[in-house]
C-alpha positions as CSV (number, residue, x, y, z in Angstrom):
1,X,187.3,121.9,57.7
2,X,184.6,121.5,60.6
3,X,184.6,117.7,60.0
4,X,186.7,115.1,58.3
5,X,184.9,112.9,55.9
6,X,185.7,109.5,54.7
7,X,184.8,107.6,52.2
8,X,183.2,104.9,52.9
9,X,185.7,102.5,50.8
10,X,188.3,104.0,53.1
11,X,187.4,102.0,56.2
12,X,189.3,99.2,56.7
13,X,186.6,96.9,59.4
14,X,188.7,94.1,61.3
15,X,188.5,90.6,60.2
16,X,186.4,88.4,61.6
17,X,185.6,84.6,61.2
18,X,182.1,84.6,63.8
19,X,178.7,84.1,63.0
20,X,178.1,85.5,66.3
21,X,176.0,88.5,66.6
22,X,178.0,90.5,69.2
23,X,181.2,89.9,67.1
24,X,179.2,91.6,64.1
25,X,177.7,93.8,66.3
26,X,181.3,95.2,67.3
27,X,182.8,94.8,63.8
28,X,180.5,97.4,62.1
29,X,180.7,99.7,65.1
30,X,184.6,100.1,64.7
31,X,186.7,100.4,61.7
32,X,190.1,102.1,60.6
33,X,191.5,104.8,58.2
34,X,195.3,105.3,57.2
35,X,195.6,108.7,55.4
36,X,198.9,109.5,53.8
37,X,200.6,112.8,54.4
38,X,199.9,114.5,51.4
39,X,196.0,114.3,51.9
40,X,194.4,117.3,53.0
41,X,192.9,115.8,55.5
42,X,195.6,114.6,57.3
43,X,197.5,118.1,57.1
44,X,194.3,119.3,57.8
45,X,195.1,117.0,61.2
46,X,198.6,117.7,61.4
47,X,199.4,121.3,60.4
48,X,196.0,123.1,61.9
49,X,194.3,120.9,64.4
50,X,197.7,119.5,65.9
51,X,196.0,116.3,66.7
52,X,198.0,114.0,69.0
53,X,197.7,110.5,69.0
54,X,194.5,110.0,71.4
55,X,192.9,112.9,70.7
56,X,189.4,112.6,68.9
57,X,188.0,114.1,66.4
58,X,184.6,114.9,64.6
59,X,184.1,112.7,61.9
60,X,181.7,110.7,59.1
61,X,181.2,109.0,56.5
62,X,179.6,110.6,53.4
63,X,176.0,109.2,52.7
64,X,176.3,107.6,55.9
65,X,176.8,108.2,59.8
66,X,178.1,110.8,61.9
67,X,181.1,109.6,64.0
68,X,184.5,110.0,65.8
69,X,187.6,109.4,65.2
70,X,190.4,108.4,67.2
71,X,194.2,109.3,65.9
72,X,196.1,106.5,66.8
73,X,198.9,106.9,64.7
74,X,200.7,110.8,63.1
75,X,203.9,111.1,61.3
76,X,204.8,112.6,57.9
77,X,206.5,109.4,56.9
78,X,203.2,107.5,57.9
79,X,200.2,109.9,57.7
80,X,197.6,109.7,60.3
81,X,195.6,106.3,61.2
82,X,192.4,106.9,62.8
83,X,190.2,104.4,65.0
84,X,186.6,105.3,63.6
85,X,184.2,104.3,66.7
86,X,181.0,104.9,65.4
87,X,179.3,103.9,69.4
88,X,181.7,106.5,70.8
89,X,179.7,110.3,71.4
90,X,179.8,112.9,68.6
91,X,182.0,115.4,69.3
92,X,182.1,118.9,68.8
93,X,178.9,121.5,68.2
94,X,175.9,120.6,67.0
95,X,176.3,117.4,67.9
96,X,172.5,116.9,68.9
97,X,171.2,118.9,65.8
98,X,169.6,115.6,65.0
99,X,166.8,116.2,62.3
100,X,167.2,119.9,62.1
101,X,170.4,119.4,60.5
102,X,168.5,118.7,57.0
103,X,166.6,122.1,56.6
104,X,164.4,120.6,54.4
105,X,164.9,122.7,51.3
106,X,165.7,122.0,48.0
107,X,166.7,123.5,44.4
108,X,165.9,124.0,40.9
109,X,168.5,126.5,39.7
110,X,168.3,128.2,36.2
111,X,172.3,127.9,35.4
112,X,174.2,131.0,35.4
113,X,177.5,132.1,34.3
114,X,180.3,129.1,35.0
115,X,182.2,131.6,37.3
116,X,179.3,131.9,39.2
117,X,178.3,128.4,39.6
118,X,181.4,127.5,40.4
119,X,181.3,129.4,43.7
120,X,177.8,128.0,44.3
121,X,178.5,124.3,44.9
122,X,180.7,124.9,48.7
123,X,177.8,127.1,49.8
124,X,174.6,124.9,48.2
125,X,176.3,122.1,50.2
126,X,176.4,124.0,53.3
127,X,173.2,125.5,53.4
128,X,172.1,121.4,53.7
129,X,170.4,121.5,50.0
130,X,170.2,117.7,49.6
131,X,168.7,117.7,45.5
132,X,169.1,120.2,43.2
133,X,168.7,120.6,39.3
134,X,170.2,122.5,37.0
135,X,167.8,123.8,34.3
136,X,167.3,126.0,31.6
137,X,165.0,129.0,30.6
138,X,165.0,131.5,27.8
139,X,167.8,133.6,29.1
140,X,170.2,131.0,29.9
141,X,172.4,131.0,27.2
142,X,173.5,128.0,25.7
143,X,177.1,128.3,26.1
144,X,176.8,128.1,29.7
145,X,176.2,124.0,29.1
146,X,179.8,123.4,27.6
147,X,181.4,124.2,31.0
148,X,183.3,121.7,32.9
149,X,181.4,123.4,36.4
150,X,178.6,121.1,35.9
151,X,181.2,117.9,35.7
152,X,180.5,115.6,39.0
153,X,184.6,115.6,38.8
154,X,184.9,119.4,39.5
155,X,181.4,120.0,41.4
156,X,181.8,116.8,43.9
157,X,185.0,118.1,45.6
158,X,183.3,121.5,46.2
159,X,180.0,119.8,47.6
160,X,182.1,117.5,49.9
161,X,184.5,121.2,51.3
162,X,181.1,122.8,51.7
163,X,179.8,119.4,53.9
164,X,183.2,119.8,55.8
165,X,182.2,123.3,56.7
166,X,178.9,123.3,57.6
167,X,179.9,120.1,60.0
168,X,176.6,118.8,60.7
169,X,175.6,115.9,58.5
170,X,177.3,114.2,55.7
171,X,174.3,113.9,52.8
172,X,176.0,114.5,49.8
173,X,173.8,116.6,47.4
174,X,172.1,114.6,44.5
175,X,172.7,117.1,41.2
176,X,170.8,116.6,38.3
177,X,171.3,118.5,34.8
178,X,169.0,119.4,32.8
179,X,169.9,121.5,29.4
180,X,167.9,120.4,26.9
181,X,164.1,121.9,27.3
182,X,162.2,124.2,30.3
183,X,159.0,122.5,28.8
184,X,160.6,119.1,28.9
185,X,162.1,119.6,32.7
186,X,158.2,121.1,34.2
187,X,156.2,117.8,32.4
188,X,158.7,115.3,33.0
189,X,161.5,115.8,36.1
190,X,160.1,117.9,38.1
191,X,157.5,115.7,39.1
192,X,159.9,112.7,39.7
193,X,162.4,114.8,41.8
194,X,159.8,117.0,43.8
195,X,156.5,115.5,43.4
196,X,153.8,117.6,44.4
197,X,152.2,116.0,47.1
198,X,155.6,116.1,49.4
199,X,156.3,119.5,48.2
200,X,156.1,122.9,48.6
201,X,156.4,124.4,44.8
202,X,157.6,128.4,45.4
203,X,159.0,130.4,42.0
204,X,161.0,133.2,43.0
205,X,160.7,136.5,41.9
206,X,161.7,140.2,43.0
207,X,158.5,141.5,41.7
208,X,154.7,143.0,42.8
209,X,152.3,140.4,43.1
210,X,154.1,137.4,44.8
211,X,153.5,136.6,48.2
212,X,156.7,136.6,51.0
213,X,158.5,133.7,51.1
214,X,158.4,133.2,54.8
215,X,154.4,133.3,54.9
216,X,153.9,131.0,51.7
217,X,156.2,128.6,53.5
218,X,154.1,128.8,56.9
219,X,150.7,128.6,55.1
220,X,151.6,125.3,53.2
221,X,153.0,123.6,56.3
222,X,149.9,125.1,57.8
223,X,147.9,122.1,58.3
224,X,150.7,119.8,60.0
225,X,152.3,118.8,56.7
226,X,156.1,117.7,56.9
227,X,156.6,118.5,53.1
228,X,160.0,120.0,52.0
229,X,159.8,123.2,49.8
230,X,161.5,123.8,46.5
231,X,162.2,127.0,45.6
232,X,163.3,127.6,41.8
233,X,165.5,130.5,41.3
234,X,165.2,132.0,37.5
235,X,168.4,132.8,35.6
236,X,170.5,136.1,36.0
237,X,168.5,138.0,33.5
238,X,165.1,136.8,35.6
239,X,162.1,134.4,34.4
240,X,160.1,135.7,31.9
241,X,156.3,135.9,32.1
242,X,155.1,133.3,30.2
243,X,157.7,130.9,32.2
244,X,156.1,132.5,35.4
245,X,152.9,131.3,34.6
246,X,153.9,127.5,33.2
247,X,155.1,127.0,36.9
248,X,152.0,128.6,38.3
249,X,149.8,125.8,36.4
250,X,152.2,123.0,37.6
251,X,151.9,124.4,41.4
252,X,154.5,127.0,41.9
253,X,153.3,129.7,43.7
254,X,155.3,132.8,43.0
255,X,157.4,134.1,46.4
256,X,159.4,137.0,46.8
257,X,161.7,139.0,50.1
258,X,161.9,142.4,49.6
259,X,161.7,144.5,46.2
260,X,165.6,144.0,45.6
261,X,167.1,142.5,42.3
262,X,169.5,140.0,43.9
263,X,172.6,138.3,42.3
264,X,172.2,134.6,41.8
265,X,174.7,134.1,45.0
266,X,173.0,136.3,47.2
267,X,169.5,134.9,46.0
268,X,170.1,131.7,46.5
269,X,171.9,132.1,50.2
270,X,168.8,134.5,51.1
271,X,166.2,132.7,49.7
272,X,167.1,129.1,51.4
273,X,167.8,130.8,54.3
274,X,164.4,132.0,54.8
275,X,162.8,129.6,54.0
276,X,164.7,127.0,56.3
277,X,163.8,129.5,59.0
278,X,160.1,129.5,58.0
279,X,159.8,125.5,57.8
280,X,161.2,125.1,60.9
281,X,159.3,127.6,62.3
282,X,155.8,126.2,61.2
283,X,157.1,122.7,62.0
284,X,157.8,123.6,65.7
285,X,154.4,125.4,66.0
286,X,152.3,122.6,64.4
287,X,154.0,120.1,67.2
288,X,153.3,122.6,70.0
């Protein structure tokens, strides 16, 4: 736990009866959180970080602001209180990562096996996907649907550990399911969630024939282009032809790494890794 996130129904701001700008201005820069004992957080505080009243700590509030967070109060009858001071300086690494933080990729994920996507939802937070959608395709079988995995009650807690972890912003990935048709999802959502003209559409597959990931990236942020790139990741028995080419007509060019057949966990950490590298890369050479 890089990062302790709150709520932001947690913070308590202090009263205030003034219309006067500076007193607002000083209300929303400071607010407080009492955590009892038995929240991981606070033992998080207690038990690893041995946090001492006074001691700061790197903080935020999910779908908002990065901040810090003053202990002012730590017992195990009382919990921890912390001062949030959202003027006070970041601390810890990566505090200046600024825009980079968001690596500007996103998902569409043919749903595998529940054990599988289960393990996904820490690391898809940490890798800084901020949208992904679940889909199907002719080799996802139908059972896979029934699963409490793709329940925001089991996958939001994972999203948020991963956020803790990666420690450098606190967007909470928007999930979207989508189990009914791949026709439906290609001529409906998937204009809606990554429309084409703030896009980069990339299909991934281990075969001959598609271009490398990192190059397709560069050439379609070639021309100065801020777009973010989508990649969609076929399902653990792969994307059949005909589905190959019924992205191909909506945009997808088809990418690949290296001639391996990857697991859907190792696929999905390569391939947004890469292609986070490449984005930046083109971004920073476009702005040279």
């Amino acid at each position: 736990m890089n990062l302790i996130l709150f709520e932001e129904a947690e913070l308590e701001y202090p009263s205030t009866t003034s219309t006067d700008a500076e007193c607002d201005e000083k209300k929303n820069s400071v607010a407080y959180v009492r955590l009892p004992s038995s929240d991981a957080r606070a033992k998080h505080v207690q038990k690893v970080l041995k946090s001492e009243p006074g001691d700061w700590i790197r903080a935020g509030v999910i779908d908002g602001p990065l901040c810090s967070v003053m202990v002012e109060e730590s017992s195990v009858e009382l919990g921890v209180r912390f001062k949030v001071d959202f003027a006070a300086p970041i601390q810890g690494a990566g505090a200046e990562a600024g825009a980079m933080a968001d690596p500007g990729v996103d998902l569409i994920l043919c749903a595998p096996r529940p054990k599988v996507m289960a393990r996904l939802w820490p690391t898809i937070a940490q890798l800084g996907v901020k949208r992904i959608c679940i889909i199907t395709a002719e080799r996802v079988e139908k059972a896979f649907w029934a699963t409490h995995v793709l329940r925001p009650e089991f996958y939001r807690p994972l999203l948020l550990k991963g956020l803790e972890q990666a420690s450098v912003d606190t967007t909470l990935t928007k999930v979207s399911v989508h189990p009914k048709s791949f026709e439906r999802f290609l001529n409906g959502e998937l204009e809606r969630s990554f429309p084409e003209e703030k896009y980069c559409r990339l299909v991934c597959h281990p075969y001959d024939g598609c271009s490398q990931l990192h190059e397709a990236v560069v050439k379609c942020l070639g021309n100065g282009s801020a777009k973010r790139v989508v990649l969609a990741l076929g399902p653990e028995g792969g994307w059949l032809d005909y589905e190959i080419e019924m992205m191909r007509e909506k945009g997808f060019e088809c990418v690949t790494t290296m001639p391996r057949i990857f697991s859907t966990d190792v696929a999905l950490t390569s391939l947004v890794s890469v292609a986070a590298d490449a984005r930046r890369f083109a971004i920073e050479k476009t702005s040279e």
